[in-house]
Structures are given as structure tokens and as C-alpha cells.
KEGU-671134 format. One record per residue: residue in three letters; x, y, z of N, C-alpha, C in turn. Coordinates in steps of 0.02 Angstrom, whole numbers, padded with zeros to 5 digits, always signed. Layout:
<pts>
+------+--------+--------+--------+--------+--------+--------+--------+--------+--------+
! rest !    n_X !    n_Y !    n_Z !   ca_X !   ca_Y !   ca_Z !    c_X !    c_Y !    c_Z !
+------+--------+--------+--------+--------+--------+--------+--------+--------+--------+
!  ALA !      X !      Y !      Z !      X !      Y !      Z !      X !      Y !      Z !
...
+------+--------+--------+--------+--------+--------+--------+--------+--------+--------+
</pts>
This chain:
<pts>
+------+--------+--------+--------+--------+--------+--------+--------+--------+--------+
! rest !    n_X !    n_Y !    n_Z !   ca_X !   ca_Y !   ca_Z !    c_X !    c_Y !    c_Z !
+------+--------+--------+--------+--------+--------+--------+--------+--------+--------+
!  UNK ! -00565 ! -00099 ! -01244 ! -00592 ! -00072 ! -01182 ! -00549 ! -00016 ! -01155 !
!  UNK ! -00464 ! -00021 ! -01144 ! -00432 ! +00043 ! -01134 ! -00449 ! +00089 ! -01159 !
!  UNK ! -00505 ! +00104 ! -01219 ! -00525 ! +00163 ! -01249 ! -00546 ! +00212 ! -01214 !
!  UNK ! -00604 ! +00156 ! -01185 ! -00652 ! +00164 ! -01137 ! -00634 ! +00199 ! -01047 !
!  UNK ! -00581 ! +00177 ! -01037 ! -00551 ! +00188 ! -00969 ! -00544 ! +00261 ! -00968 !
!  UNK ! -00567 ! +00298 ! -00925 ! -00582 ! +00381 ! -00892 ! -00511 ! +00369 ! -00834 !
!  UNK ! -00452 ! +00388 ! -00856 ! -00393 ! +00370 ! -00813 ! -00416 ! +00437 ! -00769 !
!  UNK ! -00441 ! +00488 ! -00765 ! -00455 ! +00522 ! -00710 ! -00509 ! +00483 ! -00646 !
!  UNK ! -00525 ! +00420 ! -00691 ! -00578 ! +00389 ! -00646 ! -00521 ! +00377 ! -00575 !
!  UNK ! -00473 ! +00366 ! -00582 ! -00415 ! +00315 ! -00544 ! -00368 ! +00386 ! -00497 !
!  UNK ! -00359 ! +00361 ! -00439 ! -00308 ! +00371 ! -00382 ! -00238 ! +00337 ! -00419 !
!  UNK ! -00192 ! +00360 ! -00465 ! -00152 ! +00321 ! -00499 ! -00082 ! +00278 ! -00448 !
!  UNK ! -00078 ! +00325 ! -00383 ! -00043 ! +00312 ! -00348 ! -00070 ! +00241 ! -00298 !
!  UNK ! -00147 ! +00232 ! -00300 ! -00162 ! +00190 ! -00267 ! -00167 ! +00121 ! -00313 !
!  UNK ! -00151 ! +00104 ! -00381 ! -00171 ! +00070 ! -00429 ! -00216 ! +00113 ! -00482 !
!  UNK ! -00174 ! +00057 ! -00548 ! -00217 ! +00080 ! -00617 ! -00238 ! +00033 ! -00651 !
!  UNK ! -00270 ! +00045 ! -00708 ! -00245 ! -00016 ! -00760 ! -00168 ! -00010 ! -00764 !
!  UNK ! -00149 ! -00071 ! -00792 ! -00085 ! -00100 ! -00820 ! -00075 ! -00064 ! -00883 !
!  UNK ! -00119 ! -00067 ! -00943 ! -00096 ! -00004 ! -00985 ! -00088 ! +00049 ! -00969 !
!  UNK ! -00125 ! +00096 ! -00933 ! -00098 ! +00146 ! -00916 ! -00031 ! +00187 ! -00921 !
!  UNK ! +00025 ! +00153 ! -00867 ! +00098 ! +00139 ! -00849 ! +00138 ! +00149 ! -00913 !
!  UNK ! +00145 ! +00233 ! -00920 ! +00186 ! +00230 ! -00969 ! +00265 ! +00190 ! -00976 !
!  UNK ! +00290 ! +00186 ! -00910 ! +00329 ! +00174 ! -00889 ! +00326 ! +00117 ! -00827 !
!  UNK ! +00348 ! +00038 ! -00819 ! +00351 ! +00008 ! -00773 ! +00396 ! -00019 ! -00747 !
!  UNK ! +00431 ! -00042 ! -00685 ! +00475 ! -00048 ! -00655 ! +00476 ! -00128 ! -00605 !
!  UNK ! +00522 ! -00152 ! -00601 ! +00500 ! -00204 ! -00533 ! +00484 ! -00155 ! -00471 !
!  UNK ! +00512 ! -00122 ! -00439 ! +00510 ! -00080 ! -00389 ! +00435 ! -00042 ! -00380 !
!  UNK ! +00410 ! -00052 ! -00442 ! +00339 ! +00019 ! -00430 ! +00266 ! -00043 ! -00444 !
!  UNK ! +00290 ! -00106 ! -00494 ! +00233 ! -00155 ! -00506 ! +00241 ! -00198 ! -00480 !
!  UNK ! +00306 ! -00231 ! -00462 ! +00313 ! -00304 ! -00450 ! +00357 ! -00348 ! -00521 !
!  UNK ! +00344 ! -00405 ! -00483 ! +00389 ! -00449 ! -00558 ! +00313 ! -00481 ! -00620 !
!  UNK ! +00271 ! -00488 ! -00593 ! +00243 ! -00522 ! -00617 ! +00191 ! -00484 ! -00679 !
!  UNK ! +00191 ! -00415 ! -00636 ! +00160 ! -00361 ! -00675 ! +00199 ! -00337 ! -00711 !
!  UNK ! +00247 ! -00335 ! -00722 ! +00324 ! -00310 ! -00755 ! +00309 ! -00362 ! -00803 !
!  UNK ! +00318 ! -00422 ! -00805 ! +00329 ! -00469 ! -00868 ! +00250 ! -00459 ! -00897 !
!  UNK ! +00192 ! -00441 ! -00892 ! +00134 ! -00416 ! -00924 ! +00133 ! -00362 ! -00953 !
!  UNK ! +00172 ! -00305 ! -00914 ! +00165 ! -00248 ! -00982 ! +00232 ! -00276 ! -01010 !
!  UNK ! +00267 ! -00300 ! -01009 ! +00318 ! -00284 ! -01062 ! +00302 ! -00336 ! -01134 !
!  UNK ! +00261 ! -00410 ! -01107 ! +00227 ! -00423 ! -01153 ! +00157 ! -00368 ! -01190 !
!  UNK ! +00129 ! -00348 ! -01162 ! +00090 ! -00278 ! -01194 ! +00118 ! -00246 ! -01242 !
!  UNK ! +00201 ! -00201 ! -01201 ! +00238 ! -00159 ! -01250 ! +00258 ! -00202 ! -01326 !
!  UNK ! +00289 ! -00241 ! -01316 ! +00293 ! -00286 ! -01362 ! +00231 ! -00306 ! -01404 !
!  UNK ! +00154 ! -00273 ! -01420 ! +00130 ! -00310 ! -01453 ! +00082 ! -00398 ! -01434 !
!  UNK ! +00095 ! -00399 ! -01380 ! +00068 ! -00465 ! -01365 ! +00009 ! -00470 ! -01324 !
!  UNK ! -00053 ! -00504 ! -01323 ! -00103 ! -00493 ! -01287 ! -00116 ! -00507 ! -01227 !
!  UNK ! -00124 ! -00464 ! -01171 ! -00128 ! -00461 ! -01110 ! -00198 ! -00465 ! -01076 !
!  UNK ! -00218 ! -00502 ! -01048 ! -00277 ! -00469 ! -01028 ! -00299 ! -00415 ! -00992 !
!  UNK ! -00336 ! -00399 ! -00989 ! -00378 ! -00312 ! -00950 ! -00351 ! -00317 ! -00871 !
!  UNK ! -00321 ! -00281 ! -00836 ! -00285 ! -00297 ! -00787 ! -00281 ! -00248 ! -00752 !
!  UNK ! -00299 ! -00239 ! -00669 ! -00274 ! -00191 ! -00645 ! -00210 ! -00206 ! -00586 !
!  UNK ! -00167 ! -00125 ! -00579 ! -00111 ! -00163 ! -00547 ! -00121 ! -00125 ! -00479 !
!  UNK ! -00083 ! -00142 ! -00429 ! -00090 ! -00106 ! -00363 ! -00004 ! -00099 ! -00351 !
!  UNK ! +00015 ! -00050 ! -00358 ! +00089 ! -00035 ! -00347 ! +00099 ! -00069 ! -00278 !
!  UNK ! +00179 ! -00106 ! -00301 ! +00215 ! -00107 ! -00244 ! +00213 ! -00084 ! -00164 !
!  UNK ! +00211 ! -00035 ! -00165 ! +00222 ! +00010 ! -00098 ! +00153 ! +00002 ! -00054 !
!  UNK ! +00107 ! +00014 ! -00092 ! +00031 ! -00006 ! -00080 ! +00025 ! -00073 ! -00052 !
!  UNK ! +00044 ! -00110 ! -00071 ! +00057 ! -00192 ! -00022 ! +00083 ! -00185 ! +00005 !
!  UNK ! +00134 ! -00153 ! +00018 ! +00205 ! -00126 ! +00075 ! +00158 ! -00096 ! +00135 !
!  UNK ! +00113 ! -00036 ! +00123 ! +00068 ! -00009 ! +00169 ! +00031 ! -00060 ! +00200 !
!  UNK ! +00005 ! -00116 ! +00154 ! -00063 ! -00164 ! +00176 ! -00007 ! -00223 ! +00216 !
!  UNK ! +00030 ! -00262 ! +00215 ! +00082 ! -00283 ! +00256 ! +00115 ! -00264 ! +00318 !
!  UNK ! +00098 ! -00199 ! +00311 ! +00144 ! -00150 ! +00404 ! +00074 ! -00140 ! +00440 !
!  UNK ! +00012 ! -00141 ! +00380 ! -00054 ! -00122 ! +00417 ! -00077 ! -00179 ! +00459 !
!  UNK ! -00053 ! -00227 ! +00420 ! -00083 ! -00315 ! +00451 ! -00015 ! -00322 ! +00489 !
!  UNK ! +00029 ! -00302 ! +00509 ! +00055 ! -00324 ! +00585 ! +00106 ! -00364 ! +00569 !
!  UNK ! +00130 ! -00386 ! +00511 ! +00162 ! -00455 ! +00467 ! +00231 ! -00448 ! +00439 !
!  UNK ! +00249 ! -00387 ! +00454 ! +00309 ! -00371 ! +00424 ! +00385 ! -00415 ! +00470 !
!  UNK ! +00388 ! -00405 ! +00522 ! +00420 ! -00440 ! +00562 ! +00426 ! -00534 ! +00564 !
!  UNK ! +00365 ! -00543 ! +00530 ! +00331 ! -00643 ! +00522 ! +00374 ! -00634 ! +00479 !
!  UNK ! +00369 ! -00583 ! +00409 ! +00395 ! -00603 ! +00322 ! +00464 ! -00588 ! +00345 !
!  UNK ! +00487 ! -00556 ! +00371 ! +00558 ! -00538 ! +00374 ! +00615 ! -00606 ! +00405 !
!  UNK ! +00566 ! -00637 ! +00463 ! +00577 ! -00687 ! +00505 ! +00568 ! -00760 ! +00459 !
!  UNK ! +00514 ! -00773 ! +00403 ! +00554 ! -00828 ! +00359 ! +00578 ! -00798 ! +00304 !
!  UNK ! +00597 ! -00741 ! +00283 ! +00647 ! -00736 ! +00221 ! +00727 ! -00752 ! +00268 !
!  UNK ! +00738 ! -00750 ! +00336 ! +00802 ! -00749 ! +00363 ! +00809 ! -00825 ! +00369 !
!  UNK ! +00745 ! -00884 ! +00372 ! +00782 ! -00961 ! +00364 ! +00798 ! -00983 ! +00327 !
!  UNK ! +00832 ! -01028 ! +00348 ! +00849 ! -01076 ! +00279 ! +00810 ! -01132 ! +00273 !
!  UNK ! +00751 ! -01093 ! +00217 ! +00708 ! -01126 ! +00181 ! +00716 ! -01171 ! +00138 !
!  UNK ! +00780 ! -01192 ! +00145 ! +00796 ! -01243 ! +00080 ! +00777 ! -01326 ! +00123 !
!  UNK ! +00801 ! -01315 ! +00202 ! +00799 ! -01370 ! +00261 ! +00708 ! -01364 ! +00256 !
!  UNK ! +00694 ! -01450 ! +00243 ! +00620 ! -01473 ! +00236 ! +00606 ! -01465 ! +00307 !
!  UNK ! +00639 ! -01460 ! +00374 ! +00617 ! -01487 ! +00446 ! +00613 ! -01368 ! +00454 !
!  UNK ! +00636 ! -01343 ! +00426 ! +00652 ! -01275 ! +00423 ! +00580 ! -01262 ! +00393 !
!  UNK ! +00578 ! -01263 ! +00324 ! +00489 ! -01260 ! +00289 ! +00435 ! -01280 ! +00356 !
!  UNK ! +00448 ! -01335 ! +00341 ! +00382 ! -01383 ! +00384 ! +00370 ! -01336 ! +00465 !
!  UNK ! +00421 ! -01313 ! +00493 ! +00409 ! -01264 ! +00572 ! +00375 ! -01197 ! +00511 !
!  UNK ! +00402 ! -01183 ! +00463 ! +00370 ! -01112 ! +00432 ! +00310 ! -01097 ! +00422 !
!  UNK ! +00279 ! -01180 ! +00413 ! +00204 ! -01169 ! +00378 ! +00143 ! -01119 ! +00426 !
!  UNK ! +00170 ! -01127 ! +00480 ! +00103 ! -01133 ! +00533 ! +00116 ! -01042 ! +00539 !
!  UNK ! +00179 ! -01002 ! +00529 ! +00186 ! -00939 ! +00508 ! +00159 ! -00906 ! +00460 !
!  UNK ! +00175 ! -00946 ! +00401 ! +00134 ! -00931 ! +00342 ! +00054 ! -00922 ! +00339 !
!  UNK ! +00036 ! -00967 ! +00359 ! -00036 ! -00969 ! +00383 ! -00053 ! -00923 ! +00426 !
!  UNK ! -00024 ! -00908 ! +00478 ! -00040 ! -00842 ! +00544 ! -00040 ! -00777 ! +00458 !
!  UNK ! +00035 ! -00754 ! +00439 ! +00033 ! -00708 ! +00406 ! -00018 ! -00690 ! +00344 !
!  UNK ! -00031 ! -00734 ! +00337 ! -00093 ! -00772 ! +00259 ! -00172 ! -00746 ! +00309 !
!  UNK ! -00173 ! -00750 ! +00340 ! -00243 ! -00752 ! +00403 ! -00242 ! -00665 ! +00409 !
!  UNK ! -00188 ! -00650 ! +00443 ! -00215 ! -00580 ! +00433 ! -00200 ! -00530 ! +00390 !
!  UNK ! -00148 ! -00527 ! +00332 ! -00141 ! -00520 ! +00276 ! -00212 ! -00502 ! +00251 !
!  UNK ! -00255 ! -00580 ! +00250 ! -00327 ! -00562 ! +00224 ! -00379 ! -00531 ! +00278 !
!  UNK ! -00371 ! -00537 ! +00329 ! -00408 ! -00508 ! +00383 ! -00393 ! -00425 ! +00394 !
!  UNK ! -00362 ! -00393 ! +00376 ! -00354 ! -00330 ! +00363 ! -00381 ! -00284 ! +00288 !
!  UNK ! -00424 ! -00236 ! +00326 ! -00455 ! -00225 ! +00258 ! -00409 ! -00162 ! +00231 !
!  UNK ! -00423 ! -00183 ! +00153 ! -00369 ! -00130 ! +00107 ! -00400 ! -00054 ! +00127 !
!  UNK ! -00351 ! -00018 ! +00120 ! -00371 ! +00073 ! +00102 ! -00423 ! +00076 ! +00052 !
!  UNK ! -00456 ! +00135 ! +00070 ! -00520 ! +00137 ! +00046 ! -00512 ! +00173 ! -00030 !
!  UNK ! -00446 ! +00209 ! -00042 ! -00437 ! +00239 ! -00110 ! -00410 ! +00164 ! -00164 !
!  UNK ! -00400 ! +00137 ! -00130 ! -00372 ! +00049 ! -00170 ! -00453 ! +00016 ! -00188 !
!  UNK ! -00474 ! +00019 ! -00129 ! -00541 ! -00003 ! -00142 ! -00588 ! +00009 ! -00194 !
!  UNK ! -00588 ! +00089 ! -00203 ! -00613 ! +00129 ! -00227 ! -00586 ! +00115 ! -00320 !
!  UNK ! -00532 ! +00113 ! -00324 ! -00513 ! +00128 ! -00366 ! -00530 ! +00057 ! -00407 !
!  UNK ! -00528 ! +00002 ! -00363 ! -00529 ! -00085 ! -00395 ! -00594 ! -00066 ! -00423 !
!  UNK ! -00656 ! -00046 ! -00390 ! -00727 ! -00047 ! -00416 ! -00731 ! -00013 ! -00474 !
!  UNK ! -00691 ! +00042 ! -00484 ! -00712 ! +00091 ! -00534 ! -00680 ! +00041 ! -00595 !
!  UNK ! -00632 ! -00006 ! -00578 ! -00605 ! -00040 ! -00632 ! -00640 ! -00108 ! -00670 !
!  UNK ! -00652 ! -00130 ! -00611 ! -00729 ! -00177 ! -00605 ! -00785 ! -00166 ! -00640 !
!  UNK ! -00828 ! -00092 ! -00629 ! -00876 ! -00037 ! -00650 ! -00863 ! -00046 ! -00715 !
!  UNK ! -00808 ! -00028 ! -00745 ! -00799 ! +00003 ! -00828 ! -00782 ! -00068 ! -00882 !
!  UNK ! -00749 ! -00099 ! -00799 ! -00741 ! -00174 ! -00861 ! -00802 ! -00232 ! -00886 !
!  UNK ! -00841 ! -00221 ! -00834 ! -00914 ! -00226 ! -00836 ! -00952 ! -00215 ! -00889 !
!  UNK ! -00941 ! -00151 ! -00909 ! -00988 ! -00103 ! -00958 ! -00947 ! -00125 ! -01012 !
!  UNK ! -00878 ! -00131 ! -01028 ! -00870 ! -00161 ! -01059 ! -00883 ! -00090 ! -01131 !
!  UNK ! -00898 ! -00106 ! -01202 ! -00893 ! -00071 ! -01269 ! -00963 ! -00061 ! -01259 !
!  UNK ! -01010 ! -00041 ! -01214 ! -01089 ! -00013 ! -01205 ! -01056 ! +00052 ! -01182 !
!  UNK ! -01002 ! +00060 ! -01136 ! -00988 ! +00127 ! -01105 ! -01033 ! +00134 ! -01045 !
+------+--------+--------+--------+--------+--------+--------+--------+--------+--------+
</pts>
């Protein structure tokens, strides 16, 4: 299907495919997207994947109001169960509008066109 992918279809700065990325980083994908292409580079099968850079969640996080909540439990000590247990009801506020904030419309844009082609699939 990457055959298939029109990378001019894509805002690359707003998200791509995961093949795409000649080059990937923790800083620009994340960790989790990082251990997917590097299984890729390596030869190993990945599934069809699109990624949304780092910074791009960074934007959607300051947009939803939440940056100050995440900052406020990365500073406890989350290891104390009576510390977690006061956290949850934060997590949940930040989780609430996290999803209650709608993404940029070039992210948007760009998920469908990825959606669109993965769809069509080897018909084109």
C-alpha cells in the first residue's frame, strides 16, 4: 500500500505515514512510534500507520487548557498509592478535555486522506 501513498497528499509537518520518515527521532515521533519504524527499518512487519508528530500533541495539550494539570502530576510522587488515588479525579478532568477539544483541521485533514487511501487499499 506505501506504493500507493501520494506523500504530496499529506501536510508532513502535521502527520504522515510512519514509512514515510526518512529519519525518526523520540523528540519528533514519540517512543512508541520510534520502536515501529525502527522495527520497519530493520525489515520487520509493521502495520500501515499514521504518525502525528510530537509537537502537534504539544499544540493539542496547550489548546485543551491541560498543560499546567500534566505538569502538576508529573511533579507527585506517584509512587504514594494515597498520592495516585487524589490524581485520578485530575486525570479524568485532563482525559475529558484532552478529548473535548477538537484537533487542527490540517491533522484532521491529513488523518482522512490516510484513512481515504488506506481504504482503497491496491484498487487505487
Amino acid at each position: 500500500l506505501m506504493g500507493e501513498l501520494d506523500l504530496s497528499d499529506f501536510n508532513s509537518s502535521m502527520g504522515c505515514p510512519l514509512a514515510s520518515y526518512e529519519e525518526a527521532t523520540l523528540s519528533l515521533v514519540g517512543g512508541k512510534a520510534l520502536q515501529c519504524w525502527r522495527l520497519m527499518k530493520y525489515g520487520f512487519p509493521v502495520p500501515l500507520s499514521f504518525i502525528v508528530p510530537t509537537y502537534v500533541y504539544s499544540l493539542h495539550i496547550e489548546s485543551a487548557g491541560v498543560v499546567e494539570l500534566i505538569e502538576e502530576i508529573f511533579a507527585s510522587d506517584l509512587r504514594d498509592s494515597a498520592v495516585r488515588d487524589a490524581a485520578k479525579p485530575r486525570l479524568a478532568l485532563i482525559r475529558e478535555k484532552i478529548m473535548s477539544t477538537d484537533m487542527m483541521d490540517d491533522v484532521v485533514e491529513n488523518i482522512e486522506n490516510f484513512i481515504d487511501t488506506a481504504k482503497r487499499g491496491d484498487d487505487g
